[in-house]
N, C-alpha and C positions, 0 to 999 in steps of 0.2 A: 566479608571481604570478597568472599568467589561471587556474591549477589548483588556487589556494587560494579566488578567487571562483566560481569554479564549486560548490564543494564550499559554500560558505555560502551559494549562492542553492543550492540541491536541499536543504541542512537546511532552509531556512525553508520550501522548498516542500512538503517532508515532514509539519514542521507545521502546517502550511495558512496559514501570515501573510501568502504571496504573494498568494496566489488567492482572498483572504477574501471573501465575496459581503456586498457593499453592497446596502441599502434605505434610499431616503429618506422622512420623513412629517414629517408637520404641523398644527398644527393647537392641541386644544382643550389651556389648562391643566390644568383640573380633575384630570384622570388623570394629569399628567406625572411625581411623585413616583413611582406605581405603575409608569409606562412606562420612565423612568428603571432603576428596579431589572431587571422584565424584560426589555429590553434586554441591560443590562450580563451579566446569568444569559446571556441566549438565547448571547451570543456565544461565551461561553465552552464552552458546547455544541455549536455546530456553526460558529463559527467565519464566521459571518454580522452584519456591522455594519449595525445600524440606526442610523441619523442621524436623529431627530424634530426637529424644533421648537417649540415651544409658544409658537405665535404667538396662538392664540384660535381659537373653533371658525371663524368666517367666514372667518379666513383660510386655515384649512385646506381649507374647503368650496371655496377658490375656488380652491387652487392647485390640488386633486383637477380640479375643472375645467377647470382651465388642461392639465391633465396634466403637470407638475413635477413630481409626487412619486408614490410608486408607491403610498399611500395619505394617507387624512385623517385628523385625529380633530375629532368633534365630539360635542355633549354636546343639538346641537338636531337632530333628523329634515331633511335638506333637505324644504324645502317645493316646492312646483308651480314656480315660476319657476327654482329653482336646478336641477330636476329636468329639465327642458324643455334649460336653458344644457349639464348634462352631455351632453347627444343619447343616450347610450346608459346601459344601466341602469346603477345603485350599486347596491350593497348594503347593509346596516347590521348589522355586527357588533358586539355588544354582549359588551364584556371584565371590565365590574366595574359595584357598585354606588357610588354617591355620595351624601353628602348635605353641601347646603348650610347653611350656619350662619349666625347672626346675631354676629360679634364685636365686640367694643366696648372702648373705652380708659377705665375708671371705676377712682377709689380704689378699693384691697383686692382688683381684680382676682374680684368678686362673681361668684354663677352664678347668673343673674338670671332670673326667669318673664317671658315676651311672649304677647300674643296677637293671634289675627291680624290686628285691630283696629289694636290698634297700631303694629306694624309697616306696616301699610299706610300710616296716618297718618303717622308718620314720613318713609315717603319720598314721602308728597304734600306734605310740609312743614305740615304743621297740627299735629304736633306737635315741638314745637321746646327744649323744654327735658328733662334729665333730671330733673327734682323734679314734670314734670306728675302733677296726682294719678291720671290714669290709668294711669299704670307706678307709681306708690307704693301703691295700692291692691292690683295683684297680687303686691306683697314689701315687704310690709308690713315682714319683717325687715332691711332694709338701708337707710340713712337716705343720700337720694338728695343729692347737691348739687346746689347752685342751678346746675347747668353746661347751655351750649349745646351742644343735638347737631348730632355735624358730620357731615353724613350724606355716606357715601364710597358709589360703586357704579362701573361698569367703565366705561370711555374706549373699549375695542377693541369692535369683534364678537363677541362670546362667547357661548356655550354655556351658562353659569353666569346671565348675564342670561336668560339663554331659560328657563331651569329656575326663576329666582326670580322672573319677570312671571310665570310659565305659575303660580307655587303663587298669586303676589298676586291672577291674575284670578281665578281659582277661589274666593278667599275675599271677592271686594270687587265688583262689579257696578262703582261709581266706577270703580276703576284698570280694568276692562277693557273700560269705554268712553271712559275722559278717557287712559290712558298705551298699554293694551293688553301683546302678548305679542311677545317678538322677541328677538335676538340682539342690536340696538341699538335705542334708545329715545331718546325726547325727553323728558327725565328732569325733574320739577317743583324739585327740587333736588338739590346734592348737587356733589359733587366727584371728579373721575374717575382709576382708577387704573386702569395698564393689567395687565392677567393677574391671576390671584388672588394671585400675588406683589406685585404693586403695590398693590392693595387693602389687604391683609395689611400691610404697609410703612404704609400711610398710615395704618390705625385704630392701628397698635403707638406712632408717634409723634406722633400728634394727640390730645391728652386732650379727652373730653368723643366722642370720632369713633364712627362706628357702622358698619359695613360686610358684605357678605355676600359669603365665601367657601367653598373645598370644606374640607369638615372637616380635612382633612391637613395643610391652610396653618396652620388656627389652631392646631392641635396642636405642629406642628414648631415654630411662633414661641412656645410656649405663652402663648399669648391664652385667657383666657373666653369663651363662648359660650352662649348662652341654650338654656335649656328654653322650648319651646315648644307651645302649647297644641293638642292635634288636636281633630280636626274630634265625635272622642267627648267632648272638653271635660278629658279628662288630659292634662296637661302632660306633655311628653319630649323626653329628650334622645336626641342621634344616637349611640348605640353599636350595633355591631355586628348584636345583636339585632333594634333597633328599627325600623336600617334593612333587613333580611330581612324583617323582616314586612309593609312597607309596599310588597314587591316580588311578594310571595304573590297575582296575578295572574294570569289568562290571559294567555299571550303567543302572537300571532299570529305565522303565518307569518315574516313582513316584518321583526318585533322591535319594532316603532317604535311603542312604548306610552308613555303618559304614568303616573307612577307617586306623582303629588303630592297632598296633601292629601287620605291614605287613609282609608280607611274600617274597618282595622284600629285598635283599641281600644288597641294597643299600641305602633304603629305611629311614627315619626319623619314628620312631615306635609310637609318638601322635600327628597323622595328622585328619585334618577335614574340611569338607566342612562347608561354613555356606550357610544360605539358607535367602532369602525372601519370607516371607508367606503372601500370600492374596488370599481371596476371588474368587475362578474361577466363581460365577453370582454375578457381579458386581453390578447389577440392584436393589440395598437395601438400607432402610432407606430413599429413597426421593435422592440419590445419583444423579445428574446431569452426561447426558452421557457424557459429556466431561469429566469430572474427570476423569472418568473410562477409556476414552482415552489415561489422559496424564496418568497414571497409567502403563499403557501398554506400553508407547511408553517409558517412563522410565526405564522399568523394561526391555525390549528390548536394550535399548542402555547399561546398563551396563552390560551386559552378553554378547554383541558385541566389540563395539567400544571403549566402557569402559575399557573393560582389558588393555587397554595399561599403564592404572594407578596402573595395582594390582603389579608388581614386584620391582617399585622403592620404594615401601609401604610395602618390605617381605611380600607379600602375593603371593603365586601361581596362575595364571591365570589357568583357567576351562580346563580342557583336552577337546579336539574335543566332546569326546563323551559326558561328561555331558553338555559341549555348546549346541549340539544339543537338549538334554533332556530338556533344559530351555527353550529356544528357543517354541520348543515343546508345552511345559504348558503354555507359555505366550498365543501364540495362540488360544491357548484353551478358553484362556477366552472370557467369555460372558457377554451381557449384555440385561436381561429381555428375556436371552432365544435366542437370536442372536450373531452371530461374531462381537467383537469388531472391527468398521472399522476408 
């Protein structure tokens, strides 16, 4: 008997299921469909479990600073205060493009024009019905009913809030001095759903609902979602394309660019990078150098070989330029003051 278990722990240790190297994270929805898939791939490659969770970007930002988790994700840049709370640097790896949408619960399931007018108004609450002639005027072809909008937007600290205040201040002087820009907001109206899952959930079963998700949510639930008008006055929608072009940027060292309301003529006008934050001295807490290893070499393969997963998933793969920027700060890291090797 003890010579038949011996023999079936050294097969699994053969195939590496004993000793599988664990990572945990946390953090933003927006990317989780995309993290999900990579993940699941990465393991079956090198036999490395990563655990996410997709709690919202704050939550991640803060359990990165608690040091819980071996990285974050988030979809907002830490700011000054959260920067200070880490005591020692982050990084910001930047794994795919995103773009947020406007989805909405209307008969016939329409693909409706907004502009950014609008939309603003909407979530100041000053506009409160779907038949206002300001939305009837830009579609003309779809006869609006007499219905109230029920304006949905996030409960959590999120990343996807940061990205949708950051495009509304940029187009409204009002929202970014009456609501501003943030991961959470004192919202004029609306009703709160938690993760882009729960937003998604609430505009799919509340007729007349309006809500802003990451493209992937409203896709996978097949919801509508609005062409919306840029800042060159063409309407567009988030494909592929539209959001690469609104990423066609310099990107600094750091990565930590804002990428909304472009100035490409073609361009998807609330586009974003999301990022993975972790720790550039790996060397903390009693941390095992191998961690910090597979740490790297993960964070390396999805910013490489990875991307082949980001566009069947509506997510944009990395332009050259912030590829190399990733690339870049992975390198960077250390461990106790040495090149991770």
């Amino acid at each position: 008997m003890f010579k038949r278990l011996m023999a079936i722990l050294a097969s699994l240790t053969f195939v590496g299921i004993s000793f599988a190297t664990e990572l945990s994270g946390a953090g933003a929805t927006f990317p989780y469909p995309l993290y999900s898939k990579m993940f699941s791939e990465y393991y079956k490659l090198k036999k490395v479990e990563v655990n996410y969770q997709p709690i919202g970007s704050g939550g991640g930002v803060q359990q990165l600073i608690n040091r819980t988790v071996d990285f974050g994700g988030t979809d907002a840049p830490l700011n000054e205060k959260e920067e200070k709370a880490a005591k020692d640097e982050v990084i910001h790896i930047p794994t795919c493009l995103g773009a947020v949408v406007l989805t909405y619960n209307l008969p016939g399931n329409p693909t409706i024009k907004l502009t950014p007018e609008i939309v603003v108004d909407i979530y100041l609450g000053k506009i409160t019905k779907w038949n206002d002639p300001r939305i009837t005027e830009v579609n003309p072809d779809y006869k609006f009913p007499d219905l109230g909008i029920v304006v949905v937007r996030r409960s959590d600290g999120s990343g996807t809030t940061f990205v949708f205040s950051e495009y509304l201040a940029s187009v409204s002087e009002e929202w970014k001095t009456k609501v501003g820009v943030g991961k959470s907001l004192n919202w004029p109206v609306g009703i709160g759903g938690k993760g882009n899952p729960g937003v998604a959930g609430y505009v799919k079963q509340t007729p007349g609902a309006i809500g802003y998700v990451e493209v992937a949510y409203a896709k996978q639930n097949k919801m509508p979602y609005a062409s919306l008008k840029n800042k060159s006055g063409n309407f567009v929608l988030p494909t592929l394309e539209s959001i690469s072009k609104a990423a066609d940027v310099p990107i600094p060292a750091h990565t930590k660019v804002s990428l909304v309301n472009t100035d490409n003529k073609d361009g998807y006008p609330i586009v974003a990078f999301t990022w993975i934050i972790a720790y550039k001295e790996q060397g903390y807490g009693g941390r095992p150098k191998d961690r910090a290893k597979a740490l790297k070499d993960l964070l390396y393969w999805m910013v490489t070989e990875g991307q082949k997963y980001n566009e069947d998933l509506d997510y944009g793969k990395l332009p050259e330029k912030a590829q190399k920027a990733a690339v870049d700060l992975i390198n960077s890291m250390i461990y106790n003051g040495k090149p991770i090797q």
